[in-house]
C-alpha positions as CSV (number, residue, x, y, z in Angstrom):
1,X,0.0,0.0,0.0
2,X,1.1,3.8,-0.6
3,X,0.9,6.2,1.6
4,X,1.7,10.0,2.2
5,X,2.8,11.5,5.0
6,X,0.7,14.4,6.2
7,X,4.1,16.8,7.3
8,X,3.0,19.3,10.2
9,X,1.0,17.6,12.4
10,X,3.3,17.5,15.5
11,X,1.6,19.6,17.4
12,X,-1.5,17.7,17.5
13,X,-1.7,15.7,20.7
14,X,-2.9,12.1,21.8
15,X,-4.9,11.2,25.0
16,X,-2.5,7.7,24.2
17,X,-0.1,9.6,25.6
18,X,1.8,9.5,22.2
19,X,0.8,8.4,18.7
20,X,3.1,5.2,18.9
21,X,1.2,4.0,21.7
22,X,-2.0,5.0,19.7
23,X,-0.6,2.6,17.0
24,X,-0.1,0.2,19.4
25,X,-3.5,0.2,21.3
26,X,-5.5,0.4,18.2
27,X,-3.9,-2.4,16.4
28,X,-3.0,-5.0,19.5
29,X,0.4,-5.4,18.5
30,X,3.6,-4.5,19.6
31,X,5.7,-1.9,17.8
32,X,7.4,-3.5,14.8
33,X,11.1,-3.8,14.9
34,X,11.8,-1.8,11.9
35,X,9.9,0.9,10.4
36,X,6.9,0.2,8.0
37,X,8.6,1.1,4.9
38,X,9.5,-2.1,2.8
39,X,13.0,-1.1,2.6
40,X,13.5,0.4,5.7
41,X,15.4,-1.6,8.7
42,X,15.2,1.4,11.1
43,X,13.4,1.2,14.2
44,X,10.0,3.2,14.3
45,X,10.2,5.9,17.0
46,X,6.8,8.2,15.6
47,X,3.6,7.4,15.5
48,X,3.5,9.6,11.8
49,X,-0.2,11.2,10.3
50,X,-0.6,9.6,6.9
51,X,-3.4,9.4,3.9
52,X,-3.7,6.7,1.5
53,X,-2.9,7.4,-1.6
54,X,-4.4,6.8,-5.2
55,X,-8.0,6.7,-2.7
56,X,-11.2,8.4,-2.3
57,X,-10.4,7.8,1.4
58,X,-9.4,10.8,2.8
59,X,-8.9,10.3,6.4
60,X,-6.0,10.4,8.5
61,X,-4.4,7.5,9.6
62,X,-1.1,5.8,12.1
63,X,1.6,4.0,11.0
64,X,4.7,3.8,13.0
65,X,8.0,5.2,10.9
66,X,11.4,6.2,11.5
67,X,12.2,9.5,12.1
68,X,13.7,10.1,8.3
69,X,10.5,8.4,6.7
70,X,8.6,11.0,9.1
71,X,10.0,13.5,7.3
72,X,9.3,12.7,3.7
73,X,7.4,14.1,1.5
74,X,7.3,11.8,-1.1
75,X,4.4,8.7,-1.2
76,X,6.2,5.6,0.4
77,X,5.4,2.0,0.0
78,X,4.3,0.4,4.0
79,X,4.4,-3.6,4.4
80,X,1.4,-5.7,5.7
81,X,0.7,-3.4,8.5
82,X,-2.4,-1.9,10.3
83,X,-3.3,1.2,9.9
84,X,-4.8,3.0,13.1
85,X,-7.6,5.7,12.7
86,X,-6.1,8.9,14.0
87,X,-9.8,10.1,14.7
88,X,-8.9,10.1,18.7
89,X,-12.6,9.7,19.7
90,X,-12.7,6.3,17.4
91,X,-9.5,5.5,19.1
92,X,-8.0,6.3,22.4
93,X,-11.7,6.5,24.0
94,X,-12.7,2.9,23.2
95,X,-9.2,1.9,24.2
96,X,-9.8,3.7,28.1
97,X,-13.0,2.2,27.7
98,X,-11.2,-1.6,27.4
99,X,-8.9,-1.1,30.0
């Protein structure tokens, strides 16, 4: 799947605490070892805003990436991984809710 990253968004803020951990509650699994583009072998350390691309989906979505993949600003190609709704009150509220 291809996705772009939607740059400026690190100022919004998570009730997850951080959007990793967002990643992370929504999806059930641990943090992957390296970041979620194909070619990438860096660990993921940001929870990073993206969009689908080529889509008539327009919402905003979680993928965990490395801090250089956080800055692109190019569409990037992400393995067989969940994407987490970064709509908080679809999120992080039915998470508090399971705890």
């Amino acid at each position: 799947m291809r996705v772009t990253n939607i740059n400026g968004t690190s100022d919004v803020d998570c009730s997850c605490g951080s959007w990793l951990i967002h990643w992370k509650a929504y999806s059930g699994k641990p943090v992957p070892p390296s970041c979620s583009v194909t070619t990438c072998y860096n660990r993921p350390t940001i929870g990073a805003h993206v969009q689908k691309d080529d889509s008539s989906d327009t919402g905003w979505y979680i993928v965990p990436l490395c801090e250089d993949h956080n800055e692109a600003k190019t569409s990037l190609e992400i393995g067989n991984i969940p994407l987490a709704p970064a709509n908080k009150a679809e999120t992080c509220e039915k998470v508090a809710v399971g705890r």
